[in-house]
N, CA and C of each residue as an Amber inpcrd file, in Angstrom:
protein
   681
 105.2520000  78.5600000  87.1040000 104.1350000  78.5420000  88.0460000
 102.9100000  77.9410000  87.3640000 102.2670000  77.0890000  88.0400000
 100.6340000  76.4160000  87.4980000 100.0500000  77.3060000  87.2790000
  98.9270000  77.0850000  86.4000000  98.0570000  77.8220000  86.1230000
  96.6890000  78.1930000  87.4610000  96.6700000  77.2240000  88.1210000
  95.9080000  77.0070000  89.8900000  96.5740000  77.7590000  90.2310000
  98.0070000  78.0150000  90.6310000  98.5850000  78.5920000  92.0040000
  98.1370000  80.2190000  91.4540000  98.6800000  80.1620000  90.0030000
  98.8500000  81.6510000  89.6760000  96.9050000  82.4850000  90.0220000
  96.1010000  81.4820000  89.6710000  94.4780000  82.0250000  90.1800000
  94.5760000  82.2280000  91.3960000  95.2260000  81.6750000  92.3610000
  95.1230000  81.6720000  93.6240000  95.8220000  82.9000000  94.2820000
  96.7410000  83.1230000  93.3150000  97.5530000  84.3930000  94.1400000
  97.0000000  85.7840000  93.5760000  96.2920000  85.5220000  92.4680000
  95.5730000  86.1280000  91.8320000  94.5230000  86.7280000  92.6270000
  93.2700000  85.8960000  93.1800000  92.3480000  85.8000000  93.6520000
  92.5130000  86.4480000  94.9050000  93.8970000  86.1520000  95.7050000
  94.3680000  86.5930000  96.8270000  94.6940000  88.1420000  96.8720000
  95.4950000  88.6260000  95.6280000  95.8840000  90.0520000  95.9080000
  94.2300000  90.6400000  95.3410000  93.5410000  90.1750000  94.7740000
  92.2790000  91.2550000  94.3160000  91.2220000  91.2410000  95.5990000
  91.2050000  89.9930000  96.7880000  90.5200000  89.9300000  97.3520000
  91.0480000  91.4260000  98.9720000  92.4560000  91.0150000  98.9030000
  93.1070000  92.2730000  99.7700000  92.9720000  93.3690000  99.4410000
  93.3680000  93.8330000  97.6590000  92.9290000  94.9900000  97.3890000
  91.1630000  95.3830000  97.9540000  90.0160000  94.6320000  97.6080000
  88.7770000  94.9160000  98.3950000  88.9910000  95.4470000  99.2520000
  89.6140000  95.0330000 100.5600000  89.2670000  94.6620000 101.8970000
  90.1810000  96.2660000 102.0840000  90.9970000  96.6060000 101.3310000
  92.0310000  98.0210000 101.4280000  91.2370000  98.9120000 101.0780000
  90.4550000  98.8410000 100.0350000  89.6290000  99.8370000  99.6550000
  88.2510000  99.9030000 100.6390000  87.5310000  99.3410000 100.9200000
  86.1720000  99.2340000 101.3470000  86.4700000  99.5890000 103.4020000
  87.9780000  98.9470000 103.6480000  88.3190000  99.6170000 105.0810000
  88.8670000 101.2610000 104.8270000  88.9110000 101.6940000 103.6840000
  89.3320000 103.3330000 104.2210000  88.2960000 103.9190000 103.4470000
  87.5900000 103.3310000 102.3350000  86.8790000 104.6280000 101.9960000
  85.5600000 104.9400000 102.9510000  85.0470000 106.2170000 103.1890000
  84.6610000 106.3890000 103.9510000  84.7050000 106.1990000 105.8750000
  86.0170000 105.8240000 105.8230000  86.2020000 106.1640000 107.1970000
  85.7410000 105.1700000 108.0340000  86.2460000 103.4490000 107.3840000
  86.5550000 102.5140000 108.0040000  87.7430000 102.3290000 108.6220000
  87.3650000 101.4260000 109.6340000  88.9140000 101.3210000 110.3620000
  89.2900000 100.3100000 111.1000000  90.5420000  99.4350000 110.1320000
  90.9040000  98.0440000 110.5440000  91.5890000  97.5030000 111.5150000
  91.9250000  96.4130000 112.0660000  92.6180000  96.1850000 112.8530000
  94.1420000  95.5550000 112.6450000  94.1220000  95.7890000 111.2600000
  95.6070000  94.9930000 110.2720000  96.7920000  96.4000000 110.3750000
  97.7620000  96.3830000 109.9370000  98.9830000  96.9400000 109.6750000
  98.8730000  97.8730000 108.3940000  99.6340000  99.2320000 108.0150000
  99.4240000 100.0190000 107.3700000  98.7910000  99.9560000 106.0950000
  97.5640000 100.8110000 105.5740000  96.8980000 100.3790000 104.0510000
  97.8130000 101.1820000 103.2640000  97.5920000 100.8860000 101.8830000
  97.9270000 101.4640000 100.6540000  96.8350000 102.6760000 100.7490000
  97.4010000 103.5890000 100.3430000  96.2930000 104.7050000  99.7300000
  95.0690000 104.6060000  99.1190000  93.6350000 104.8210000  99.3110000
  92.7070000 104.5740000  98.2000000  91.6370000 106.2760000  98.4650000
  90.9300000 106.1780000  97.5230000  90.3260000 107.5990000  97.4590000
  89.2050000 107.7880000  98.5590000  88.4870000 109.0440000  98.8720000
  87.5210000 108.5990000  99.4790000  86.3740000 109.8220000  99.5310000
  85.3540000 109.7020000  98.9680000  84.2520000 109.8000000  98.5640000
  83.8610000 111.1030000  98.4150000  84.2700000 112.1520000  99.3470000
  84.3760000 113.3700000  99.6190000  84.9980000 113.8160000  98.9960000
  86.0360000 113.5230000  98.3640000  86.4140000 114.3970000  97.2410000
  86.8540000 113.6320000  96.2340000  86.1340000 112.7530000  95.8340000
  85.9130000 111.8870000  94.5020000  85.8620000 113.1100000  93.2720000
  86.8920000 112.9390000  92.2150000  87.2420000 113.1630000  90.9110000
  86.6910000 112.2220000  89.5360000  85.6100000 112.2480000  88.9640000
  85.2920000 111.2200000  88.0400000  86.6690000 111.2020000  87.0430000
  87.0550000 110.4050000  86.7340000  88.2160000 109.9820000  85.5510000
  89.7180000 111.0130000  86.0450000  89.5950000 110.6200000  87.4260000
  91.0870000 111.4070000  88.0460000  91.6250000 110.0760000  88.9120000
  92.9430000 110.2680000  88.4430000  93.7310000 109.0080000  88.9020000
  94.9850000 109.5630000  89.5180000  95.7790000 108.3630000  90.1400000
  97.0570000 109.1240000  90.6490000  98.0000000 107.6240000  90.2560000
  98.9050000 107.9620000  90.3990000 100.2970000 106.1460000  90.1680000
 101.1410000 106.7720000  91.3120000 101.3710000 105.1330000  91.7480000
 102.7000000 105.2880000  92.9930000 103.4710000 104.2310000  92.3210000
 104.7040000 104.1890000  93.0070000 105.6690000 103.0890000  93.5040000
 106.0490000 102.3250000  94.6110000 105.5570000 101.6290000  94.5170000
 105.8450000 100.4970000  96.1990000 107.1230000  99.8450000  96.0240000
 107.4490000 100.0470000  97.1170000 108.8360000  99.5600000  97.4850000
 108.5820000  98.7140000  98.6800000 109.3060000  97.5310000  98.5640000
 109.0540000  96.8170000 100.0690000 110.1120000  95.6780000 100.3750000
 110.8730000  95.1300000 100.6320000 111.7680000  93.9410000 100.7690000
 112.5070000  93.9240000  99.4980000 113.2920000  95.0450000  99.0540000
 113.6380000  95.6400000  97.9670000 113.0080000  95.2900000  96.5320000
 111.8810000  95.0620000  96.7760000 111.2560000  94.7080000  95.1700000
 110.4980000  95.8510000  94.9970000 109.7980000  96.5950000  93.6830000
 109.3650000  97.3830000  93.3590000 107.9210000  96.9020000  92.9960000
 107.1250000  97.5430000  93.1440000 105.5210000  96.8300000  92.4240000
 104.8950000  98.6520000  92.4210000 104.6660000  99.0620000  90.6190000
 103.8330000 100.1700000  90.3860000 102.4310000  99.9680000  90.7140000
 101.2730000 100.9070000  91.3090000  99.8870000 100.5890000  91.6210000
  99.5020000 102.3920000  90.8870000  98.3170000 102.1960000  90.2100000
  97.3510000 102.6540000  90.1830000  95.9740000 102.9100000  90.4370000
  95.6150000 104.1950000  90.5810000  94.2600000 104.1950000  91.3940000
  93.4340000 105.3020000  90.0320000  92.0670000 104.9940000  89.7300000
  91.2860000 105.5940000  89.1610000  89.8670000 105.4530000  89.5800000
  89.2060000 106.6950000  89.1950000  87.4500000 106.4900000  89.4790000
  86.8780000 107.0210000  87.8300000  86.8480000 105.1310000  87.4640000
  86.7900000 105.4550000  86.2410000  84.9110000 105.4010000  85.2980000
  84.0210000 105.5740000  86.9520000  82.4120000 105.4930000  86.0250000
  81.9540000 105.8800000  87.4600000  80.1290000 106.0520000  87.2580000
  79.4760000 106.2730000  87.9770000  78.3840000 104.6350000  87.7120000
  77.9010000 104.4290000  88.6400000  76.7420000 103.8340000  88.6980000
  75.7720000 103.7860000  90.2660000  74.5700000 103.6070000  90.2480000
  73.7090000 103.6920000  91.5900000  73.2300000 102.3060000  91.7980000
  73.4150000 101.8060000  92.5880000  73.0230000 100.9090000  93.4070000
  71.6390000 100.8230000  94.2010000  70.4430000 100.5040000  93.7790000
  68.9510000 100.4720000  94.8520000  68.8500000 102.1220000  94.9760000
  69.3020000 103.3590000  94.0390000  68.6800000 104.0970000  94.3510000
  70.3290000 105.2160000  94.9930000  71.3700000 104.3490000  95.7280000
  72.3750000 105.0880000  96.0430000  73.6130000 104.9920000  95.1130000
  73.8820000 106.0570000  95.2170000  75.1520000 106.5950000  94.6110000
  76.3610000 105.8680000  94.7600000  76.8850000 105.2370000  93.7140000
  77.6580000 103.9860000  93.2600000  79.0430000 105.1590000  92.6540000
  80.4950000 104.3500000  93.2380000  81.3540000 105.0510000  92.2750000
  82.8190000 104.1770000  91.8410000  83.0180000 103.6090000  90.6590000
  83.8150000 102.5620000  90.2860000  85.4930000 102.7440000  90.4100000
  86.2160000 102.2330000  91.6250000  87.2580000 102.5130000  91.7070000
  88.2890000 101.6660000  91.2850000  89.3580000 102.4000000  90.6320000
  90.0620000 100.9170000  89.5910000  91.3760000 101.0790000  90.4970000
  91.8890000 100.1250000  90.7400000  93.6520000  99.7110000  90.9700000
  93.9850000  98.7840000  90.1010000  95.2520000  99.2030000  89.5650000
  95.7710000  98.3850000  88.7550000  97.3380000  98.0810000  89.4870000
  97.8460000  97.2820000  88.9250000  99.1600000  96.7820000  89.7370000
 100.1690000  95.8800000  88.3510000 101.2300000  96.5370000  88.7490000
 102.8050000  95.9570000  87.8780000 103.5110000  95.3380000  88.4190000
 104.2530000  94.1930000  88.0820000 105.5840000  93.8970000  88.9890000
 106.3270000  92.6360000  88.0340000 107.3750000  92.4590000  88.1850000
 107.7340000  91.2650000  87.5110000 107.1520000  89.8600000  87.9370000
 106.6100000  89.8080000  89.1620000 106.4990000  88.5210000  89.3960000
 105.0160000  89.0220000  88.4130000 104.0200000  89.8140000  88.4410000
 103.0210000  89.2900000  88.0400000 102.6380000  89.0080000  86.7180000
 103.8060000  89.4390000  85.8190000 103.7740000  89.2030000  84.5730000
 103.2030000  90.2970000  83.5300000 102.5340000  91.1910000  84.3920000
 102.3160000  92.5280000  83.3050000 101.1930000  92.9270000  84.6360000
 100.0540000  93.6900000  84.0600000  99.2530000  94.2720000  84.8920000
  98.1430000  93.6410000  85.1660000  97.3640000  93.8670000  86.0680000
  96.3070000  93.0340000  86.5690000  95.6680000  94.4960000  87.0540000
  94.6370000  94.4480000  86.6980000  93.5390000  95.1590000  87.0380000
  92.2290000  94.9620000  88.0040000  91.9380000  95.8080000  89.5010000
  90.6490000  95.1640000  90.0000000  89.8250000  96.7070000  89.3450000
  88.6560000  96.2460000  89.3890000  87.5130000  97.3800000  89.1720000
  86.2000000  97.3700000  90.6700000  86.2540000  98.1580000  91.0730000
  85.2650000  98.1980000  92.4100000  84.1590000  99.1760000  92.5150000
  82.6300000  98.3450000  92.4850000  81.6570000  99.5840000  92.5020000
  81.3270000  99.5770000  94.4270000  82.0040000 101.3550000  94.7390000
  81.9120000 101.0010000  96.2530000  80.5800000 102.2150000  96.4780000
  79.4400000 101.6380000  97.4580000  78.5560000 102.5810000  97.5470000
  79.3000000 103.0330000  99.4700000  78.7180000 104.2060000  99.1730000
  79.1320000 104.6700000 100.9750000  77.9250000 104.9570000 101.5340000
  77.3400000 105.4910000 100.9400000  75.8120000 106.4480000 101.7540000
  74.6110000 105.1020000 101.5210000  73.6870000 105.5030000 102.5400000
  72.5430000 104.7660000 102.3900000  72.6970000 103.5370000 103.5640000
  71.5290000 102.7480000 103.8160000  71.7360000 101.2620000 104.8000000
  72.6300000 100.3940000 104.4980000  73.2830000 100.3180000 103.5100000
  73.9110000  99.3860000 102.8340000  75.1370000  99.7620000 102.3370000
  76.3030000 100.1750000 103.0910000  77.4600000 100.6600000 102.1910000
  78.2090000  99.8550000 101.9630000  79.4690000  99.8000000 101.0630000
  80.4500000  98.6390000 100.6160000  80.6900000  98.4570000  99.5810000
  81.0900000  97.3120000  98.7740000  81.2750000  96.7550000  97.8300000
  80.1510000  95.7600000  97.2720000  79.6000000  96.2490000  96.2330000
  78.7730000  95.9360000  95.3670000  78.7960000  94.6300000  94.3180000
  80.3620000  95.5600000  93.6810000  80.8470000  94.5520000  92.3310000
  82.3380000  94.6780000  92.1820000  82.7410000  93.3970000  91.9660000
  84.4490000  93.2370000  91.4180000  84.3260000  92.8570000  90.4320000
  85.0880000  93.4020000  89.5670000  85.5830000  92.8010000  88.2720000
  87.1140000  92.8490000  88.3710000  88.0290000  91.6380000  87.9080000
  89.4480000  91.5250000  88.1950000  89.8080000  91.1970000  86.8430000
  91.0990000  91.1080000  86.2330000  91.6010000  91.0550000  85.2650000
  93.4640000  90.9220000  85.2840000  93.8730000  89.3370000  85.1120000
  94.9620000  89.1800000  85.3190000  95.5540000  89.1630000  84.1200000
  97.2490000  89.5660000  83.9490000  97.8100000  89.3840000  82.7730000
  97.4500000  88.3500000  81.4420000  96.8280000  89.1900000  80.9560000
  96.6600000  88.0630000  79.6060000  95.5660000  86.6730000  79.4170000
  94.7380000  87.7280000  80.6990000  93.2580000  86.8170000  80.6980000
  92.1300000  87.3760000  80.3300000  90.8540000  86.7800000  80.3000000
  89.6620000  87.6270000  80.2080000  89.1110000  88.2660000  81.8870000
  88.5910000  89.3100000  81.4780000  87.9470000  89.4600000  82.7830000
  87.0520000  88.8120000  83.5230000  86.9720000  88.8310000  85.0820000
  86.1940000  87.7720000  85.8920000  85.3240000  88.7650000  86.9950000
  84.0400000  88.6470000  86.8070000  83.7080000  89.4110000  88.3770000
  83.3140000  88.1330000  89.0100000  83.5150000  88.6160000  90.2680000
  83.3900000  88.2420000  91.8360000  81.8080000  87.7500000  91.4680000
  81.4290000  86.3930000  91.6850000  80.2480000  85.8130000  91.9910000
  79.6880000  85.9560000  93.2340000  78.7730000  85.6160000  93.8430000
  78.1180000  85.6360000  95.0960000  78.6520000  85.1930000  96.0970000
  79.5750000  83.5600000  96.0530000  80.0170000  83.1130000  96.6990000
  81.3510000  83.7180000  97.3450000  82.1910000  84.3850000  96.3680000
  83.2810000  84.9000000  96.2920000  83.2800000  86.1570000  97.2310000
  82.0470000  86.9130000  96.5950000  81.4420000  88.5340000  97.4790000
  81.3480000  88.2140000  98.8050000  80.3930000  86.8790000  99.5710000
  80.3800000  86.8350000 100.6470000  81.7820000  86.3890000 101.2050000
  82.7810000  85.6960000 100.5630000  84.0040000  85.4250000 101.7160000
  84.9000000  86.6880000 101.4790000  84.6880000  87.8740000 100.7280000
  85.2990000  88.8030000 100.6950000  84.6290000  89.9030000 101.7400000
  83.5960000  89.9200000 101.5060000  82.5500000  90.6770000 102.8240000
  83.2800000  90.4260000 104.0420000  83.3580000  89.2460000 103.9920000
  83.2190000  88.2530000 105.9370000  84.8180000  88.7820000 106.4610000
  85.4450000  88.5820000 105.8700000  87.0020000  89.7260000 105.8810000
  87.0020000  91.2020000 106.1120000  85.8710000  92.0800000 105.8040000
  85.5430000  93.3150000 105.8960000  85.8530000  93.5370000 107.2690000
  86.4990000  95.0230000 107.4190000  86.5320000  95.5260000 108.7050000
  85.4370000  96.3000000 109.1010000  84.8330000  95.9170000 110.4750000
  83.2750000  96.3180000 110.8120000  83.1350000  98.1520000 110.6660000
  82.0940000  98.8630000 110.2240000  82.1650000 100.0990000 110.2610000
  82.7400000 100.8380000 111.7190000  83.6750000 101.8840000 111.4070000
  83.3290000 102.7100000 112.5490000  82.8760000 103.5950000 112.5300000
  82.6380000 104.1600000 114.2580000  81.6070000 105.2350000 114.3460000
  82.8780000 106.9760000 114.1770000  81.8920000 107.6730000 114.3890000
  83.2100000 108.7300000 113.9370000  83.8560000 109.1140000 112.8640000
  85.0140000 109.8220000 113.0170000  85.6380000 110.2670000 111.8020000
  87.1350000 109.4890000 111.7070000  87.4480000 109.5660000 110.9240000
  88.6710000 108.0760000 110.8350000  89.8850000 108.5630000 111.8060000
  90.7760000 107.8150000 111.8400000  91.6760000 107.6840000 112.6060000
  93.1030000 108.3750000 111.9990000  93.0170000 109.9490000 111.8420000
  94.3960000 110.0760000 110.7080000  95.2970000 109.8680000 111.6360000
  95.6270000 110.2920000 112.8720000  96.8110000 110.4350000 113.9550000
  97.4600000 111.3190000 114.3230000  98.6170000 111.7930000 114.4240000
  99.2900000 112.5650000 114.6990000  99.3000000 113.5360000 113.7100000
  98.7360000 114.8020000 113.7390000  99.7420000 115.8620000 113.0290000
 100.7220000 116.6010000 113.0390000 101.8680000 116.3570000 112.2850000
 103.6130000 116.4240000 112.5850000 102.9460000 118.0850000 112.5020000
 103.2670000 118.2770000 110.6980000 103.1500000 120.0440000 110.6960000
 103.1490000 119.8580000 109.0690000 103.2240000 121.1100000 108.4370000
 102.6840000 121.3270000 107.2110000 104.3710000 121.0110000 106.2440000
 104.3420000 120.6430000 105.4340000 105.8780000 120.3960000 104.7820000
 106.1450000 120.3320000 103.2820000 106.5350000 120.1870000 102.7750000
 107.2460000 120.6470000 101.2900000 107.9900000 119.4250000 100.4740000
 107.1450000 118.3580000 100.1310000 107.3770000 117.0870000  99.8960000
 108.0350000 116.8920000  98.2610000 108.9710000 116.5990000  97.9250000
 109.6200000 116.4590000  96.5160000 109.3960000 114.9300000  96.2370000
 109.0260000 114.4530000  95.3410000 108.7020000 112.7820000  94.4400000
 108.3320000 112.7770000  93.3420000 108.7000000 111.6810000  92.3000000
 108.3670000 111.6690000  91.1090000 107.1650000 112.6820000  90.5450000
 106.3120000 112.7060000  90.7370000 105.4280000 113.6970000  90.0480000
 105.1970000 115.0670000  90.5500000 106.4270000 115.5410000  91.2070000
 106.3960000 116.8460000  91.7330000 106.9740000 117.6440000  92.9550000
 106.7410000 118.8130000  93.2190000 106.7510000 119.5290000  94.7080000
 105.2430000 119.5530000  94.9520000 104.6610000 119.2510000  96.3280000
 103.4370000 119.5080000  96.7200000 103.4910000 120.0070000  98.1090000
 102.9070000 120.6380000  98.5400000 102.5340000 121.0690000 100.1770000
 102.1650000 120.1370000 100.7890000 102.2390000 120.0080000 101.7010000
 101.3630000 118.4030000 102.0880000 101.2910000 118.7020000 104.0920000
 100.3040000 117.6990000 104.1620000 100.0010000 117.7820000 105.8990000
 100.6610000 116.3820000 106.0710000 101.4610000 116.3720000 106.9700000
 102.6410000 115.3590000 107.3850000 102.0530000 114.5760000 108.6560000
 101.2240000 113.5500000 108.0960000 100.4680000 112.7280000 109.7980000
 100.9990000 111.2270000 110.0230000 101.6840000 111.1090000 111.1750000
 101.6440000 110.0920000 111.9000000 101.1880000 109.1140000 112.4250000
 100.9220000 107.8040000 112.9610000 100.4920000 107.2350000 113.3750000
 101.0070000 105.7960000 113.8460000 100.3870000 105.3090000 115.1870000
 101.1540000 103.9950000 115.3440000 100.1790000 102.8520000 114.8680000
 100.6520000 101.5040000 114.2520000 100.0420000 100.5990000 113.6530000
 100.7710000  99.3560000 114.0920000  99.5060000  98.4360000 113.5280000
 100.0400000  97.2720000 114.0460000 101.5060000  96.8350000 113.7870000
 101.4830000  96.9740000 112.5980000 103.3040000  96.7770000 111.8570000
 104.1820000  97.4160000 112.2040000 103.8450000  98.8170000 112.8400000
 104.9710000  99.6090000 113.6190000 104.6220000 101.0390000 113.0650000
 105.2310000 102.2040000 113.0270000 105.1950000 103.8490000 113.1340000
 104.5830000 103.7680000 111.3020000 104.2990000 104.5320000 111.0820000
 103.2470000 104.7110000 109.8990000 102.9940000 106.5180000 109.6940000
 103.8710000 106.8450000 108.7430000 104.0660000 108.2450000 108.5150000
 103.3700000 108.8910000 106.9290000 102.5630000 109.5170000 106.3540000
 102.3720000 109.6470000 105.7900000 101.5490000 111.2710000 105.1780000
 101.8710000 111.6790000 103.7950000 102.1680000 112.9950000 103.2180000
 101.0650000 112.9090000 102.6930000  99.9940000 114.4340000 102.8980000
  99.0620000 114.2520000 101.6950000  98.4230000 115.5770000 101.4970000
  97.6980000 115.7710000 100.5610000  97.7400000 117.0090000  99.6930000
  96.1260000 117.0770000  99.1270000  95.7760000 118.5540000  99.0920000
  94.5490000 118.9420000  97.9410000  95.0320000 119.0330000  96.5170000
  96.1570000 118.6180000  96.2690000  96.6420000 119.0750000  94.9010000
  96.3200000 117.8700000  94.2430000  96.5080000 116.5820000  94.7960000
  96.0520000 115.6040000  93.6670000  94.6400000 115.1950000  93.9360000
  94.0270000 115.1130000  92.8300000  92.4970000 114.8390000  93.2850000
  92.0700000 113.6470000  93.1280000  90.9230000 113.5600000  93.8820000
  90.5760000 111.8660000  95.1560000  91.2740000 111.3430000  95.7680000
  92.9190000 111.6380000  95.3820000  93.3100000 110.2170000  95.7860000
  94.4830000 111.4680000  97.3280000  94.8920000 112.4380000  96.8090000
  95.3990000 112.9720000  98.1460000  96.8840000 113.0550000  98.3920000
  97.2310000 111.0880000  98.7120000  98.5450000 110.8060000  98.8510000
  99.6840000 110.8300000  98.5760000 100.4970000 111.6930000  99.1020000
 102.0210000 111.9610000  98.1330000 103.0570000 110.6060000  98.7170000
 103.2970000 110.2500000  99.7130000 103.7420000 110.0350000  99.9210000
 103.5600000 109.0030000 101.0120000 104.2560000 107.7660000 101.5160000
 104.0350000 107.0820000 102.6260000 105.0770000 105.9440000 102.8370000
 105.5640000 105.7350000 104.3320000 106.7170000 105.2510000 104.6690000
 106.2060000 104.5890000 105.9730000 106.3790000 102.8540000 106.5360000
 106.3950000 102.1880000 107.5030000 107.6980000 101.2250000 107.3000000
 108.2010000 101.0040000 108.5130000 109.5470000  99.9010000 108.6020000
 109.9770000  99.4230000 107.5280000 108.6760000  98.5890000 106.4890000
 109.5790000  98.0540000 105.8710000 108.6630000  98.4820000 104.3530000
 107.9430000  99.5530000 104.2490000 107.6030000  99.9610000 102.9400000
 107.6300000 101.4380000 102.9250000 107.6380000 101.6500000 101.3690000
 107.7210000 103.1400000 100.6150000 106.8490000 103.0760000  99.8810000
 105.6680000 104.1650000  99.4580000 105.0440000 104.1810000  98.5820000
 105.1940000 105.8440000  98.3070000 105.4250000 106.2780000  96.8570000
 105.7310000 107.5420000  96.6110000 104.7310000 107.6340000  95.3380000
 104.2660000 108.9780000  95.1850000 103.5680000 109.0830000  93.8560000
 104.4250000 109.7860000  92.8520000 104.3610000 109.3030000  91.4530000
 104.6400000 109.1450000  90.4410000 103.8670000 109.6230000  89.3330000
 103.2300000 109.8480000  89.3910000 101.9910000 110.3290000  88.2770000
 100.6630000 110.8180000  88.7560000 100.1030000 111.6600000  88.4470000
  98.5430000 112.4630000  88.5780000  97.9780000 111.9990000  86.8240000
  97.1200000 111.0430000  87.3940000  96.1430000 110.8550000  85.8180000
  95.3370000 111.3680000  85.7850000  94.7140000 112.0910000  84.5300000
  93.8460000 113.0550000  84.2280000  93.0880000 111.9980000  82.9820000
  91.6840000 112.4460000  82.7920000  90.9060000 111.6630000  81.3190000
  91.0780000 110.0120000  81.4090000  90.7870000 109.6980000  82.9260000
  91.1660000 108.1240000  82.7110000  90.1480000 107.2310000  82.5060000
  90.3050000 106.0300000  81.8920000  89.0570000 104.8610000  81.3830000
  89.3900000 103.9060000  81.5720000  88.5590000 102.9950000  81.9660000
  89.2550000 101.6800000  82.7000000  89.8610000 100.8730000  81.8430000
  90.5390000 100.0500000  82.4080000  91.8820000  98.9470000  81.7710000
  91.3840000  97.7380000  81.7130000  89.6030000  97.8160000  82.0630000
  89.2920000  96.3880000  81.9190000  89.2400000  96.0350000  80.0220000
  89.3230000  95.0760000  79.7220000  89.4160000  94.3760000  78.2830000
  88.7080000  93.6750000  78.4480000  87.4330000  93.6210000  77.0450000
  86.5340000  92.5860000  76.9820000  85.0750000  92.1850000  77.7770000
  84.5870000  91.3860000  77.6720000  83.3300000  91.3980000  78.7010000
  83.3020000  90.0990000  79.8980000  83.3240000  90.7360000  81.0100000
  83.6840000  89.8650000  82.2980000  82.9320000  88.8240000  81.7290000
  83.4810000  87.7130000  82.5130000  83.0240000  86.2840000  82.8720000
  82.3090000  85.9250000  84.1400000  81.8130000  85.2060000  85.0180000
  81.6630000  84.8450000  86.1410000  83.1300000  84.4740000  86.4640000
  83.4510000  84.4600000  87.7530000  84.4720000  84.0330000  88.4190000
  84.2300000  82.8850000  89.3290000  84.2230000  81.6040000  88.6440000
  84.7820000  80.2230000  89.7040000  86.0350000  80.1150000  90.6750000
  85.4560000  79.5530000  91.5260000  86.4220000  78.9960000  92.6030000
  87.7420000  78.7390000  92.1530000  88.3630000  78.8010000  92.2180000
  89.2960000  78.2060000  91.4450000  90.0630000  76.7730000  92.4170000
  90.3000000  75.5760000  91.5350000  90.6930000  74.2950000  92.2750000
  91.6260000  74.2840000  92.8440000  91.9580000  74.0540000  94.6610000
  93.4200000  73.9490000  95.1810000  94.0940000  72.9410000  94.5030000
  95.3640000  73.8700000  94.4720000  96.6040000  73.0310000  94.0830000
  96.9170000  71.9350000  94.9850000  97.0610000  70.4580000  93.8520000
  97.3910000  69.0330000  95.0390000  98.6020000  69.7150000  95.2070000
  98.7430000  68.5160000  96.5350000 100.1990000  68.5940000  97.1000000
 101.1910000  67.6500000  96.5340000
């Protein structure tokens, strides 16, 4: 693979991860097909993490979630959420870092910093922030959309037995079922299953620090690949 395409697909999964995080935390709500799990604000854990396993078109890809700093933004309360991601295609781990504010006139995403296998780190420039913004799903009013509640249940997966509230929902991609719990902290999610994905948790991280390496760069455009 070029060194272009690989920025590009690069650029692509850190810009989705945003748009996953900044539509659920705090009780956004998109018009796309089932999200990945991300934490949300109310019961934010400083240096508490959780690991899943995604399963999807039989390939496997590990994700991690951490809230690995504090910072304030104009005065509001700033909190840095890390996903990291494994898989063979990507060549080892890639790391995004996200300062998301919720409260105040101004909630969202602040700052990205991304970090692909065996590069230096890059945050998100201005130009980059606004076509990642313009993708944002508009706030809603209210309290989010969990769905159906099945009933209370007794969920077994890699990192355990947990109790969990078993909620439903229909989505664009189709039925969207998913397990979640006070036992793991910020992040909730034990478990989650649509048509054609699995995501199960695997690990509760405790004492976590981010996986960024080195001191970000600006992040350029990166040049389309000729044809």
């Amino acid at each position: 693979m070029s060194c272009s395409k690989r920025a590009m697909i690069v650029l692509a999964l850190a810009l989705a991860l945003a748009a996953s995080a900044s539509a659920q935390w705090g009780g956004r709500g998109g018009k796309g097909g089932p999200q990945a799990p991300t934490p949300s604000l109310q019961n934010a854990v400083m240096n508490s993490g959780a690991e899943y396993k995604m399963t999807t078109k039989g390939k496997d890809m590990d994700i991690g979630y951490a809230i690995v700093g504090k910072e304030d933004v104009k005065g509001e309360p700033g909190i840095w959420l890390e996903t990291r991601m494994q898989s063979a295609e990507l060549g080892g781990e890639m790391v995004t870092k996200m300062l998301m504010v919720t409260s105040g006139s101004e909630p969202g995403m602040k700052r990205m910093i991304t970090q692909a296998p065996g590069k230096p780190p890059m945050e998100m420039g201005g130009m980059l922030m606004g076509m990642m913004k313009s993708h944002q799903p508009q706030q809603s009013t209210g309290k989010p959309d969990m769905g159906e509640l099945v009933g209370t249940e007794s969920v077994t997966v890699p990192a355990g037995t947990f109790a969990c509230q078993h909620y439903r929902k229909q989505e664009k991609g189709g039925q969207m079922d998913y397990w979640i719990t006070t036992q793991v902290a910020s992040f909730g999610w034990v478990k989650m299953t649509t048509p054609d994905l699995t995501m199960v948790l695997t690990k509760i991280l405790t004492n976590e620090t981010t996986h960024i390496k080195g001191e970000p760069q600006k992040m350029q455009m990166p040049e389309m690949p000729h044809s």
